[in-house]
C-alpha positions in Angstrom: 0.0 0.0 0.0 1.4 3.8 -1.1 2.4 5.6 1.9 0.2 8.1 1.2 -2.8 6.0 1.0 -1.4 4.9 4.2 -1.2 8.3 5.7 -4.7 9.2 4.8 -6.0 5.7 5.8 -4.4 7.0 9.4 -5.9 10.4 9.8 -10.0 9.0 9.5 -11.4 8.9 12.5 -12.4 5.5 13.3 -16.0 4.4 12.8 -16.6 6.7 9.7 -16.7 4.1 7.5 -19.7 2.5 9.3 -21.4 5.8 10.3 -21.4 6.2 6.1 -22.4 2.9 5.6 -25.6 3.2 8.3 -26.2 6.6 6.1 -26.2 4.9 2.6 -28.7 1.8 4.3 -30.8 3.9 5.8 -31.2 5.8 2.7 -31.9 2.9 0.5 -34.8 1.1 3.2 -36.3 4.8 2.6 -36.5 4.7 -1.2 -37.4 0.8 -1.2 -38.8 -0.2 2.0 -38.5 -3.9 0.9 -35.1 -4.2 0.6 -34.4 -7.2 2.7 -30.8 -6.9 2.2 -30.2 -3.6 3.8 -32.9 -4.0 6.2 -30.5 -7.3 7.5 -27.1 -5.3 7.3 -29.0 -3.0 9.3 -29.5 -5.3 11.7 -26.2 -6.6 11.3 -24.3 -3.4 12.2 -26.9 -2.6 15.2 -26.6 -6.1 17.0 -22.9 -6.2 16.8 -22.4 -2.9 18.7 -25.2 -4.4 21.5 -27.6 -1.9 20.4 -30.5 -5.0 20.9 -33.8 -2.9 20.2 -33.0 -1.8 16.4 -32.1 -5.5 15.0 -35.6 -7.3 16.3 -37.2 -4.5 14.0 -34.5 -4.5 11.3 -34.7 -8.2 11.2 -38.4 -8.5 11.1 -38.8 -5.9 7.6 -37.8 -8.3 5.2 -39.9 -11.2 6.9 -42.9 -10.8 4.8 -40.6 -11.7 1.3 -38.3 -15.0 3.2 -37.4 -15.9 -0.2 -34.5 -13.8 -0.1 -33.6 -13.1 3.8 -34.5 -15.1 6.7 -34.6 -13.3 9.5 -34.3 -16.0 12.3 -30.9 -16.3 12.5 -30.1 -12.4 13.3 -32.5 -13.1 16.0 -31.0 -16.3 17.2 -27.9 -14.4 17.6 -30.0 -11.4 19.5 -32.0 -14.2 21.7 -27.6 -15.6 22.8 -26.6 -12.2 23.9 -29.5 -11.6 25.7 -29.0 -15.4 26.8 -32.1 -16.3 26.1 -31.5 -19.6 25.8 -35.3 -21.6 24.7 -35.6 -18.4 21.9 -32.5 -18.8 20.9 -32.6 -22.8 20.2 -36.4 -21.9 18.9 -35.3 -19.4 16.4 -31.9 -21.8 15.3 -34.7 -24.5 14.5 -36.0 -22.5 12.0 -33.2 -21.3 10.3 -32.6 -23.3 6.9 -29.4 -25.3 6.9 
């Protein structure tokens, strides 16, 4: 990698990248409210910094179209944090293999 790439790769204040990337999903469930891909990376991004109230919404968007997200295993993994441990082996049965 250029040094200068490098240098400006330094200087960006952590968590921009995802602050953009939040922006640019948030924007796209607005113009297309059934896009079960964002509406998952959504939920993604929100249960991985513990934020636990977002992704059961998030997750549950695209359930009405399962065909191309299924939203059980993002709340699997929201029913093991909260250690919720008959949800979470509920929810993992229904996840497709």
């Amino acid at each position: 990698m250029p040094r200068t790439l490098m240098r400006k790769r330094k200087r960006r204040p952590h968590g921009t990248n995802l602050l953009r990337r939040k922006k640019e999903l948030n924007k796209a469930v607005r113009i297309y409210p059934q896009f079960a891909s964002a509406w998952t990376l959504l939920g993604e991004i929100h249960r991985q910094h513990n934020q636990l109230t977002w992704p059961r919404t998030e997750y549950a968007q695209p359930s009405s179209r399962p065909q191309f997200v299924n939203p059980t295993y993002g709340l699997a993994m929201i029913a093991m944090q909260e250690k919720k441990w008959g949800e979470a082996i509920r929810l993992s049965d229904q996840s497709p293999n």
